[in-house]
N, C-alpha and C positions, 0 to 999 in steps of 0.2 A: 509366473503366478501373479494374480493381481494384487495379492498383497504383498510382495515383495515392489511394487511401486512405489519411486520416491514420488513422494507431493512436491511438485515443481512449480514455483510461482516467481513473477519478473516483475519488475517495474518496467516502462521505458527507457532507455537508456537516453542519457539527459543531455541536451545540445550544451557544448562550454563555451560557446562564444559569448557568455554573459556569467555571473555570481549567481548563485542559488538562492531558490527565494521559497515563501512557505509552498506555494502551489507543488512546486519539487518535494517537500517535504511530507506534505500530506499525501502524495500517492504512494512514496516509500513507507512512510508512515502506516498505511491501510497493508500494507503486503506484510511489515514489518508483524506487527498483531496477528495475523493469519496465519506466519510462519510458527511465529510461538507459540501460538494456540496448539498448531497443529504436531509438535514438537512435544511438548504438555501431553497430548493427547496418544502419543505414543509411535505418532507416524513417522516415517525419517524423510526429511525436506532437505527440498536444496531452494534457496534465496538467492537469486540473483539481482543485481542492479549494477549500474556502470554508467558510462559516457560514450555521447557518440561524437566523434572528432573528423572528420572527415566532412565534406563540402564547401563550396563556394562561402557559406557565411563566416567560418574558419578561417578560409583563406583569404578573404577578406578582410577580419577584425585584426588577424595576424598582424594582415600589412599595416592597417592604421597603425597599431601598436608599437610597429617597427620590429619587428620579431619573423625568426624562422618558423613554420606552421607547427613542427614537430617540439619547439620551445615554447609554442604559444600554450599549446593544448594540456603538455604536459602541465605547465605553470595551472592552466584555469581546471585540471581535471582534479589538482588536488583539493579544489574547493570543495566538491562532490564527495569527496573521500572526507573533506572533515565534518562536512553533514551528518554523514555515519555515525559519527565518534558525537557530534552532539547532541544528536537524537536517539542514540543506545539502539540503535540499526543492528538485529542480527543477522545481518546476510551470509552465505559462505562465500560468495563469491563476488568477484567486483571487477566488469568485464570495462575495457577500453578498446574499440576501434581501430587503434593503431598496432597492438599486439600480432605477432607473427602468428597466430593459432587462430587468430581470426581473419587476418588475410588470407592464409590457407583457406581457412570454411570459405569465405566468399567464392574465392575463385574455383574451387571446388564443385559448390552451387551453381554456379555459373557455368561450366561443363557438362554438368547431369543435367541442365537444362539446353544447353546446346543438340548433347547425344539423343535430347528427346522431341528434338524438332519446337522447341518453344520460344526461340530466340533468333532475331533475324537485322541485317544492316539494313537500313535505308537511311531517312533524313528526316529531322524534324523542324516544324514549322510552326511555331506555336505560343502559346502564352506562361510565362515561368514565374512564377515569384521564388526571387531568392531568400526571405522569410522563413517563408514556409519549406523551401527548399522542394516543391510541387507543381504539375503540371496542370494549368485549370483550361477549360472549354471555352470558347466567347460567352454561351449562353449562362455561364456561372459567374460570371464578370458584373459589375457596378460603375459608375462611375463615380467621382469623387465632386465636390463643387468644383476644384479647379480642374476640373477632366481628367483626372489620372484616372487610369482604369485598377477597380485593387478586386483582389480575390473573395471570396467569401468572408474570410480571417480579416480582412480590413487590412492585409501585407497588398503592396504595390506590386503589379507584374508588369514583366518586362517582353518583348518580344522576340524569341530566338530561333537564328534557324541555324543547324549545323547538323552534321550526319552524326545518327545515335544508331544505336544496335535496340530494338525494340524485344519488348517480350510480348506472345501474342493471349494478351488479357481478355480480346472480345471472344476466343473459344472456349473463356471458362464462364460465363453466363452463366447456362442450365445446370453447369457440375455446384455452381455456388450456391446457387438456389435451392436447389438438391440437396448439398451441405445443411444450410439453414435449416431445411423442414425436415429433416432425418433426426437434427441436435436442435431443438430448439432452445436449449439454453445457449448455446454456442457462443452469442453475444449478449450482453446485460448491460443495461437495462433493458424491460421490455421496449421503451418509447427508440432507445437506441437502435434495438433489433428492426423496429419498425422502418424507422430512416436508413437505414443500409440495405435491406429487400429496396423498400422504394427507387433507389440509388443503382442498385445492380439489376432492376425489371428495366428500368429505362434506356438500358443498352451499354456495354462497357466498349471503350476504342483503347486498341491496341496501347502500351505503354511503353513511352522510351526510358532508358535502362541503361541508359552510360551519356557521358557527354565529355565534347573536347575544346570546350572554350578555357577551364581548369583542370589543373592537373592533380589536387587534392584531395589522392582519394585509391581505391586500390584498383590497381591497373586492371582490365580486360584481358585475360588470358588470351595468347597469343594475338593481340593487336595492343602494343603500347602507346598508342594515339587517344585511348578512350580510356576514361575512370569509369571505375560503377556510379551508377545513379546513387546519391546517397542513401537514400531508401531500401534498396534492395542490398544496399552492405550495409544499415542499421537493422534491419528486421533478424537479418539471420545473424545476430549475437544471438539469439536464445537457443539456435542449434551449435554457437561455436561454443556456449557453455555446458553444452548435454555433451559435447564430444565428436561432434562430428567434424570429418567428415570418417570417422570411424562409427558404420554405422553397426556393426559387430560387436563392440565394445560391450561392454556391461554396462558399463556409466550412460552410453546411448540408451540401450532397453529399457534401464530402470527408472532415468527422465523423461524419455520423451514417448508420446505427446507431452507437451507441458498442460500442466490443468488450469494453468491462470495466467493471462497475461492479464496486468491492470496497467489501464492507462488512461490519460486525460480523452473530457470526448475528441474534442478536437484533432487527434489522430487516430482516431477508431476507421475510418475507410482505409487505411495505409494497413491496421493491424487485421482487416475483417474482410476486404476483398483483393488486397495487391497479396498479404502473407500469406492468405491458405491457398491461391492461385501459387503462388512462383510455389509451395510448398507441393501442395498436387501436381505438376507439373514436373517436379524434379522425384516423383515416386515417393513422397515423404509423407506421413500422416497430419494432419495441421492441428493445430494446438484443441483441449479441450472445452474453455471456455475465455472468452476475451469479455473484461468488464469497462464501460466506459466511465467513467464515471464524471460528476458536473466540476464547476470555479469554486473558489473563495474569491468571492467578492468585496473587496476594500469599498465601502462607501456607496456600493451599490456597483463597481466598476471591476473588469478584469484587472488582475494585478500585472503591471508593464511597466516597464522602465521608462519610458516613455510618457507614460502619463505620471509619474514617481509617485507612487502608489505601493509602492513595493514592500510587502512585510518581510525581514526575514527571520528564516529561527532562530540562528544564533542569538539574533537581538531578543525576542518572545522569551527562550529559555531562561537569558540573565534577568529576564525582567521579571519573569514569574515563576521559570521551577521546568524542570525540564519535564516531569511527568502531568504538571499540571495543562502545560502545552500539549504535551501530547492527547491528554483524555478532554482537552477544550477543541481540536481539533475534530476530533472523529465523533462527540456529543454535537455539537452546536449544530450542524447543515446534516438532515439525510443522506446517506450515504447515495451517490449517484446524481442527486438535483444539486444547482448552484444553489448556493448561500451565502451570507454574508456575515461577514468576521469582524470585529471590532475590538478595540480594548475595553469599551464600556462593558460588553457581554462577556469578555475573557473575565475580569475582574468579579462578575457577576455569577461565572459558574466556579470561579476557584472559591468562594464564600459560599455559595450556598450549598451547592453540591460535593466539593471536597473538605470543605474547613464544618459547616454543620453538619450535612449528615451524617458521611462517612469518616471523617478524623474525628465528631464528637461522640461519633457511636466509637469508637474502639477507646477514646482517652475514658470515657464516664467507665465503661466496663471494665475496663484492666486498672483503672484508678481504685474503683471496689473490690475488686479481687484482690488487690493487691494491700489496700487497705485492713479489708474483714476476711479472708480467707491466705493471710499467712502467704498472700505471694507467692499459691500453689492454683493449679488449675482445679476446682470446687468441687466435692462429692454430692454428684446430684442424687437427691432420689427420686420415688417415683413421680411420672412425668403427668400431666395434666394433656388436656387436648389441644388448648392455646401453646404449650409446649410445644408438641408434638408437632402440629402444624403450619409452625414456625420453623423448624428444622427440617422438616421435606420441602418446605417451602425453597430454604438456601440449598439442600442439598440436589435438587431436580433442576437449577441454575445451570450447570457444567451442560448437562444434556441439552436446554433449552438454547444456549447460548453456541453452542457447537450448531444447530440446524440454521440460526441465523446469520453465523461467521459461512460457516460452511459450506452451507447451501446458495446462500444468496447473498452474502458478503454485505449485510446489513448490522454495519456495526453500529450504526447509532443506536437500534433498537434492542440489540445486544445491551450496551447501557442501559437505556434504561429498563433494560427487564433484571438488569443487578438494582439500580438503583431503588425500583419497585421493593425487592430483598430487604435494601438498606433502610425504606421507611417507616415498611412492616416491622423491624427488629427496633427502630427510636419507639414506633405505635407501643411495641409490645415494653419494653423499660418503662415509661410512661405509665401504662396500665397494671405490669407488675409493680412498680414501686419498690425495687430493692432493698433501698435506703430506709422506707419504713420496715420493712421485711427484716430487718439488720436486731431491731427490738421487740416486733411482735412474732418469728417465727423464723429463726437463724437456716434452719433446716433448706425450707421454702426458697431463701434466697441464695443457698448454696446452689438449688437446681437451675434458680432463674440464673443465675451466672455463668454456670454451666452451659445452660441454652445459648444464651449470647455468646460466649465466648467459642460457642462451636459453629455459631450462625457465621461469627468475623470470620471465623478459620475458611468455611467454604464463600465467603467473599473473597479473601485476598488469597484462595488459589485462583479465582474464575477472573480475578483484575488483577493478574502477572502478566499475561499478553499485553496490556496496555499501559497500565503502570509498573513495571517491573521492579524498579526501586521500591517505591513506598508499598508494594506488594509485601515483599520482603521485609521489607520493616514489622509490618502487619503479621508476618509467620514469625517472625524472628522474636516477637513478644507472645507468642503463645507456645513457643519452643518445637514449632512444628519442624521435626529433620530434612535434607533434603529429601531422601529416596520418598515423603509422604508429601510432596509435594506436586505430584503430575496431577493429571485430570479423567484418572479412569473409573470405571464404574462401582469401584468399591470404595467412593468416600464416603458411605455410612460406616462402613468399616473399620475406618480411619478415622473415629471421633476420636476427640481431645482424653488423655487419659488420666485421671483424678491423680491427684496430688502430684502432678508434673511442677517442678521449681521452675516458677517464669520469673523474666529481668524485667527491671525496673520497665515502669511503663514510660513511655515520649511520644509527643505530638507526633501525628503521621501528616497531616496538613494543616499547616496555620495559615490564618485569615492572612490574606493580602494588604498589608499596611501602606495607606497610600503615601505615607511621607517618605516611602522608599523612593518611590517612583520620581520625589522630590531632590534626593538626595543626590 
């Protein structure tokens, strides 16, 4: 049954030949919010994210390191695992590469595509950046001032020839195409969708699919000369965490298809024409929807070690607040386009947008409450239509915000269609004037606090996906219990109930003080 489907969504599983940095962050990040929401909302998800440890770059960094490939990876994988724990990552899952369940899938995969005539030896001759860990065309090729030839990516290739087992990519053409215009959400963004037709009308050429100059990487079913192409054993983590190659299972039916993979643009051809190819090919359904999404741009620039540009979150969070990171993230750049990231802007949305709006609306309203109504949740009476309409206002939030995460995974506009909430509810304080209400009409300002303080309520359910802590904070001064805290269609039903005992009120965001940043 279609609602016994788990909502299944992935990040990229994250190369460790290098430390994690925010780019890493904010794509887990965008999947992390979608998971909760969707969780909130009553669905049962599975969250994956992980590492892919396998390739020549690996093998590679290892040896500079001076290290075994299997001590390198493990070493750099835990960095990724403590991203998790610093960004309040609810994943279930957290897949590695080198795991024996996923060597199985691979080689498994790799079989079903054999048994289906998709997979063949010859030789390859060609252009390779190890980078990118990608096979590029001459005509996709640049040169450099000093004549290096580099790939699209600005990664250098190199030229190889050695016998590869190819997979045959140019007879999925018309099937992809076909895919695309049957699902046309399939890929997201539209301008992305647009660049991948373009890309697969122009012709696809067969693709090599193992190679034997390295050996790091999972062997070739029955030829131990050959590793997989790292690609074709990074892509299928998302089936080795649905459970395959148990395609009977329950955990298979109820995963897979997965309905989201999100990932940087930069590897949207890998996830939008090689993955639903080797997945068609092997009898498999291919994923629901793939989103690509744009950079964070430091300065105007992609963020690379290389150019030492690199923000990371660890560093963002002590510097500013783990939640306020988190909601500076997926506010600041539209979801999908590059943007650019700053601390000048970080500092600018932690003040305006969480320290005024939203931390002054909840301290002025539970400061009065707690002042003039006995530190109970206020006996309102009857409601006015600035009331009224103020309260379907926050309460139509959850619904609005669900079609923008949901649909289109446009969290930015998710914000600010809360924030919109948050400025109507300063407007309406302002214009009621409690504080005078306090001596010309006690009654009056029971209701208006009442109003507010059920407006907060359906704020800090609908920013738990994003801010989960100071969400919480947020309920936990209105004495909202767990079980009334999801996100289903009965939170008018769920208002706040008169004379409930609230605790003492406390800042949910304070202004960013800059002699910290001194200290």
């Amino acid at each position: 049954m279609a609602g016994d489907k788990t909502y299944y969504i992935t990040t990229p599983i994250y190369y460790v030949n290098d430390v994690p940095h925010i780019g890493h962050a904010y794509t887990t990040l965008a999947c992390d919010v979608l998971a909760r929401f969707m969780r909130l909302d009553g669905r049962e998800v599975k969250f994956l994210t992980g590492t892919d440890e396998h390739g020549q770059k690996n093998e590679t960094a290892a040896a500079k390191a001076g290290m075994d490939p299997q001590a390198f990876v493990d070493k750099v994988s835990r960095n990724f695992r403590k991203l998790v724990e610093d960004m309040n990552y609810s994943n279930d899952d957290f897949i590695r590469t080198t795991e024996e369940r996923h060597k199985r899938s691979c080689q498994a995969l790799w079989r079903r595509l054999v048994e289906n005539d998709q997979i063949y030896l010859g030789s390859y001759a060609g252009w390779y950046a190890v980078r990118d860990e990608a096979y590029y065309g001459e005509d996709e090729l640049t040169a450099s001032p000093d004549g290096r030839k580099l790939a699209p990516s600005g990664a250098e290739v190199e030229w190889v020839e050695e016998p590869s087992y190819f997979f045959k990519l140019s007879e999925w053409q018309d099937r992809l195409l076909e895919l695309y215009d049957q699902h046309p959400g399939f890929i997201a963004p539209e301008s992305r969708r647009n660049e991948m037709i373009s890309f697969v009308k122009g012709g696809l050429r067969d693709l090599s699919v193992s190679r034997t100059t390295f050996n790091w990487g999972v062997p070739v079913p029955d030829d131990p000369d050959h590793v997989m192409y790292v690609w074709i054993d990074a892509l299928t983590n998302y089936i080795t965490a649905a459970g395959y190659p148990d395609v009977e299972s329950e955990e298979f039916a109820k995963c897979w298809p997965a309905d989201l993979h999100m990932v940087g643009k930069d590897i949207l051809r890998f996830h939008t024409v090689y993955w639903p190819a080797f997945l068609m090919g092997a009898g498999i359904d291919p994923p629901k929807r793939v989103f690509g999404h744009g950079w964070l741009l430091n300065r105007g620039e992609k963020m690379s070690k290389s150019i030492g540009n690199v923000l990371r979150a660890e560093d963002l969070v002590a510097r500013y607040g783990l939640d306020q990171v988190r909601y500076y993230l997926l506010r600041e750049v539209p979801f999908g386009s590059d943007g650019y990231v700053s601390h000048e802007t970080m500092v600018g949305r932690i003040d305006s947008d969480l320290a005024n709006d939203l931390g002054n609306l909840c301290q002025r309203v539970l400061s009065m409450i707690a002042k003039n109504c006995d530190g109970k949740v206020p006996e309102p009476g009857p409601l006015k239509t600035a009331d009224e309409e103020l309260l379907e206002k926050a309460e139509a939030l959850i619904g609005e915000v669900r079609v923008f995460l949901w649909r289109d995974q446009a969290f930015h506009t998710a914000l600010i269609c809360m924030w919109g909430v948050i400025g109507d509810a300063n407007r309406y304080v302002d214009a009621q004037a409690p504080w005078a209400l306090r001596k010309t009409d006690p009654d009056r300002m029971a209701s208006v606090l009442y109003v507010l303080a059920d407006t907060i309520r359906c704020i800090g359910l609908v920013t738990q996906p994003f801010m989960p802590d100071a969400a919480a904070n947020i309920l936990d001064q209105l004495a909202v219990s767990e079980d009334q805290r999801n996100l289903g269609n009965d939170i008018a039903r769920r208002r706040l109930q008169a004379g409930t005992p609230l605790p003492a009120p406390r800042p949910v965001f304070p202004r960013y003080v800059e002699e910290e940043e001194e200290a």
